[in-house]
N, C-alpha and C positions, 0 to 999 in steps of 0.2 A: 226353401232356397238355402242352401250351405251359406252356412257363415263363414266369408273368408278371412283367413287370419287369424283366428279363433287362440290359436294355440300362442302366437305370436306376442298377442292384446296382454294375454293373462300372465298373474304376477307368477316366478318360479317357486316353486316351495322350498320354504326356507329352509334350514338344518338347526339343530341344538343351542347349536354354538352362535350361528349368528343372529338366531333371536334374541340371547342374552345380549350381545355386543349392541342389538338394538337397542332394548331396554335401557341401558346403562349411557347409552349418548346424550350427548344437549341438545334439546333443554327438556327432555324428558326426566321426571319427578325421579329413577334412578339414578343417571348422571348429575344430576343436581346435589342430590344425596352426595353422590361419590367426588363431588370438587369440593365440596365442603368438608369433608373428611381430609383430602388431601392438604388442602388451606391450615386446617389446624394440624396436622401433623408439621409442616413448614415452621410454621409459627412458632410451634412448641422447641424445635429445633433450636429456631435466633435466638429464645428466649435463654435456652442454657448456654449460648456461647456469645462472651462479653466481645465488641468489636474492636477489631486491631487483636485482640489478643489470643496466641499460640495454644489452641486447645491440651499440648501436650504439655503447657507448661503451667507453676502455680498462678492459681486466678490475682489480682492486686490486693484483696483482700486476704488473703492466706501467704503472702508475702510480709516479711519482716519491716517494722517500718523505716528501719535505717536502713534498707537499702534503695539504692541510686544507681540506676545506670547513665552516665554522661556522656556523648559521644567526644570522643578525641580528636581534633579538625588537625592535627599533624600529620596524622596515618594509620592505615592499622585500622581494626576495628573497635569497635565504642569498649571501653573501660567502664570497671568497676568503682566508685568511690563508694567511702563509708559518711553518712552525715550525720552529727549528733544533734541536727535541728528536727524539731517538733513538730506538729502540722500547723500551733500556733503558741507563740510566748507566752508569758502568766501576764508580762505587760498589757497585751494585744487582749486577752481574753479577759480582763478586768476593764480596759477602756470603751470593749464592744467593739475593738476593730474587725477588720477583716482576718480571720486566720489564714497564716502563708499556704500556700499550695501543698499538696497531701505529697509526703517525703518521695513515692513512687515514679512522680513527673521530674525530669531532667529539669536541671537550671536552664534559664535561659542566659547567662552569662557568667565569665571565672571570679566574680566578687566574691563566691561563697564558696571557691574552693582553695585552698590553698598550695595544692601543683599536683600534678599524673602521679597517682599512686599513692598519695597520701592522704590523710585523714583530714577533712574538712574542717575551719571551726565555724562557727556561723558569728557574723555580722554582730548582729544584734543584741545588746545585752551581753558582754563581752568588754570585760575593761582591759583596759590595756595595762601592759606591763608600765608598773615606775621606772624610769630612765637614769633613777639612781637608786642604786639596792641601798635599803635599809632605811632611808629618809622615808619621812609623812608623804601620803600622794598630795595630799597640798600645802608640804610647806613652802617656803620661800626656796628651800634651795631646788627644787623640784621644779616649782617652775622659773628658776631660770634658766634648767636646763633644757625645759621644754621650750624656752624662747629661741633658743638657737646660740643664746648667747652664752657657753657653758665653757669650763676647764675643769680636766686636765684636755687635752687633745685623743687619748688614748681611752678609747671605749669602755675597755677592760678594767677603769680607773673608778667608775663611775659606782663606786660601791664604798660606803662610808664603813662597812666591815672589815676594809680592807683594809690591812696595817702598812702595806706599801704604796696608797694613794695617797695622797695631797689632801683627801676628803675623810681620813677617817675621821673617828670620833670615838677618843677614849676618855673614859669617865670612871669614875668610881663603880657604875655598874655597868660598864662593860670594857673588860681587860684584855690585851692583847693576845690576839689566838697565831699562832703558838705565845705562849706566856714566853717563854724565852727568844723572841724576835730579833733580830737584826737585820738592820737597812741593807741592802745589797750593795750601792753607791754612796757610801759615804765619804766627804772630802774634807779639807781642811780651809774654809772661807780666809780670803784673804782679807781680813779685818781687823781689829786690834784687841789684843784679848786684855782682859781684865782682871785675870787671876792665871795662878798657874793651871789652872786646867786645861791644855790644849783647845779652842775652840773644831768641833765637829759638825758638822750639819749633812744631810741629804745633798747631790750636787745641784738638785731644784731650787731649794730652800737657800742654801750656802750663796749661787749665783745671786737669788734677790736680795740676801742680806750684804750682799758686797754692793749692789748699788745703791739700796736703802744707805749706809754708811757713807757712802761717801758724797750721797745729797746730802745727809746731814752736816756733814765738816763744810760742803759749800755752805751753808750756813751758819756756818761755826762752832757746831753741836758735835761734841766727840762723843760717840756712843763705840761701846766695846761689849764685849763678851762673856761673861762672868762666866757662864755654865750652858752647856747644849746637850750633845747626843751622851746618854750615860745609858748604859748594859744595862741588862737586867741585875746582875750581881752587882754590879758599880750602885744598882738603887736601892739592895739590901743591906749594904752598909751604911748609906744616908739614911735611910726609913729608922734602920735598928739605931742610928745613933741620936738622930732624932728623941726616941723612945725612951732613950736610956738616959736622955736629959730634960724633958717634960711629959714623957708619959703617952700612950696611946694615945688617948682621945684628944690634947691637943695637938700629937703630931700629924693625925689625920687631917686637921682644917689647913695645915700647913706643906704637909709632903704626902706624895702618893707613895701607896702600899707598890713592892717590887710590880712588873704586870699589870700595874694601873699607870703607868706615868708616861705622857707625853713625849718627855724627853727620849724614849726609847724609841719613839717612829723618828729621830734624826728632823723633825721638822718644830721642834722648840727649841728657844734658848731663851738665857734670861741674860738681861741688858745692865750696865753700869753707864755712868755717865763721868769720866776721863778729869773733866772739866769741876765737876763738885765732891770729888773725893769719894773715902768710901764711907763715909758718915750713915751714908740712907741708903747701903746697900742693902734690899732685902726686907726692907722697911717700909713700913707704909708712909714716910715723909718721903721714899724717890718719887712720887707723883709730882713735887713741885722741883724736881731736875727737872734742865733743860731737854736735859733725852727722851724724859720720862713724854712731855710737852708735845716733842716734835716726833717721837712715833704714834701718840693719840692723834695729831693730824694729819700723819701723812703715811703714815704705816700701810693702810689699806691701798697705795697707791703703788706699793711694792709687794704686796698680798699677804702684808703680817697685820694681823689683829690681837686685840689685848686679850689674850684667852680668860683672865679672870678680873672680868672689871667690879669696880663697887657696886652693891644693891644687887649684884647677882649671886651670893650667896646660896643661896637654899637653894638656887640652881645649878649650881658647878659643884657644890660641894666644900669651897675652897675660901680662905680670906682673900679679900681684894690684892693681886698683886702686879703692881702697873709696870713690872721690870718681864712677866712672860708674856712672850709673845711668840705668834703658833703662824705658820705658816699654812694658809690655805689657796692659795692660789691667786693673782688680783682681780680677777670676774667676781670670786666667790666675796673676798672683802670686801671690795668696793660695793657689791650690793649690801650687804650686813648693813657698812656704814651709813649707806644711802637709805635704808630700811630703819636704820637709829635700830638693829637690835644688836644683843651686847652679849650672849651666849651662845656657842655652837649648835648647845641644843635646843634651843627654839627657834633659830635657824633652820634648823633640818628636820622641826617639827615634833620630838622627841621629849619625852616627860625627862624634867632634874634628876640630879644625882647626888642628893645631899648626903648620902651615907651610903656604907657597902653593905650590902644584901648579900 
């Protein structure tokens, strides 16, 4: 009997090609073969390209480490900053903190830049600038300015190097730059003078000594003017004449050399007392004038202090002389006096000046 359908039953015969394609299917031992191949090619793939990051660009690690890119939330697309911070402090890596975030990751806020386009400084470990050039970071005058409570008013002032502030500080070793200086504003203090010298002051210094003067006279204390603002050349005639009647070395402890003297920043003078003649002018007995008396109390209250008081010697440079008195401003005195110190420069934190270098 014919078998029906015979042809129909039987498998077609295969070709080349698609015996191979059979072979190589799942879950036959060739296709198995051939995903596992594939898997590790993949693999190997992810493994050479870091995620998030632009194959065509340098990897993070072959990147510099100050560089930063931070996005700018203004406009525009993300800027470039430069940051001169570390991945971690010498503090941080001596305490076993945590080191900061590796330089390549964006801030997460503007603390540690300091504006679009420029050059970051970092936070940390980072002292601040003093807020008056040339004083100690801790001396007293330092921090009263950091209190808030400071004078002069003008920013610009706030440098003890400066021969036209309220704050300098001249001494035997450090002289007036330019050596030949002059006040810009210098006036004629209406107060009563005590020698023919014209008195001159600063219009700063000149104002407080007109009111210092005339609380004194409410009091009944005639203080006057012996000598104030003298030139440079006006102080090489006193120095030289000095010289030429006891000798350098003592007219050192007595007068400053031209370009070391007070009196040339327009904010010294030296006082008489109207009232006791001129017996102790210049003298170490004016301490027991009346003037001498009622500027040690109350001097600082009009912002003149006694530039060279007793015991301060081998600090100032100078013999005790209770007739100069230096205008610094009344924040600056009154704190001195409320501090009991009795030299500019320990004040301002500053080694003596007992001789010129």
């Amino acid at each position: 009997m014919p078998v029906v359908g015979f042809h129909q039953a039987r498998r077609p015969r295969q070709t080349h090609r698609a015996r191979i394609k059979r072979e190589l299917s799942w879950p036959r031992p060739g296709g198995i073969a051939l995903s596992l191949a594939g898997a590790a090619i993949i693999f190997s793939g992810a493994q050479a390209l870091a995620p998030g990051v632009d194959p065509g660009l340098p990897s993070p690690a072959a990147a510099p480490a100050h560089s930063l890119t931070t996005p700018d939330t203004s406009a525009g697309p993300a800027r470039s900053f430069a940051s001169t911070q570390s991945s971690a402090s010498p503090a941080e890596t001596q305490s076993g903190a945590t080191p900061s975030r590796p330089a390549q990751q964006p801030s997460k806020g503007p603390s540690t830049l300091s504006g679009a386009g420029s050059s970051p400084s970092p936070i940390t470990g980072t002292a601040a600038a003093p807020l008056v050039a040339g004083a100690a970071a801790d001396s007293p005058l330092q921090k009263l300015f950091e209190s808030g409570n400071a004078t002069p008013k003008d920013r610009a002032l706030w440098d003890i190097n400066d021969p036209g502030s309220p704050l300098a500080l001249v001494n035997k070793r450090r002289p007036l730059h330019p050596e030949a200086y002059v006040p810009a504003n210098l006036v004629v203090p209406a107060v009563e003078a005590g020698s023919a010298e014209p008195p001159l002051l600063r219009a700063d210094a000149a104002a407080a000594a007109e009111r210092m003067f005339a609380a004194a006279a409410a009091d009944g204390v005639r203080i006057t003017i012996k000598s104030s603002y003298r030139s440079f050349d006006t102080q090489v005639s006193v120095y030289n004449g000095y010289v030429a009647n006891k000798g350098t070395a003592a007219t050192d402890t007595t007068s400053a050399r031209p370009g070391f003297s007070e009196h040339q920043t327009g904010l010294a003078m030296d006082i008489g007392d109207a009232n006791a003649g001129t017996a102790c002018d210049f003298s170490s007995c004016f301490a027991s004038t009346a003037a001498a008396r009622w500027v040690a109390a109350h001097g600082a209250d009009y912002g003149f202090v006694v530039r060279y008081a007793p015991g301060e010697e081998s600090v100032t440079g100078y013999l005790a002389e209770p007739w100069h008195l230096r205008y610094l401003g009344i924040t600056v005195a009154r704190d001195m006096d409320v501090r009991g110190i009795h030299s500019y420069e320990e004040y301002a934190g500053l080694p003596g000046a007992p001789d010129y270098k």
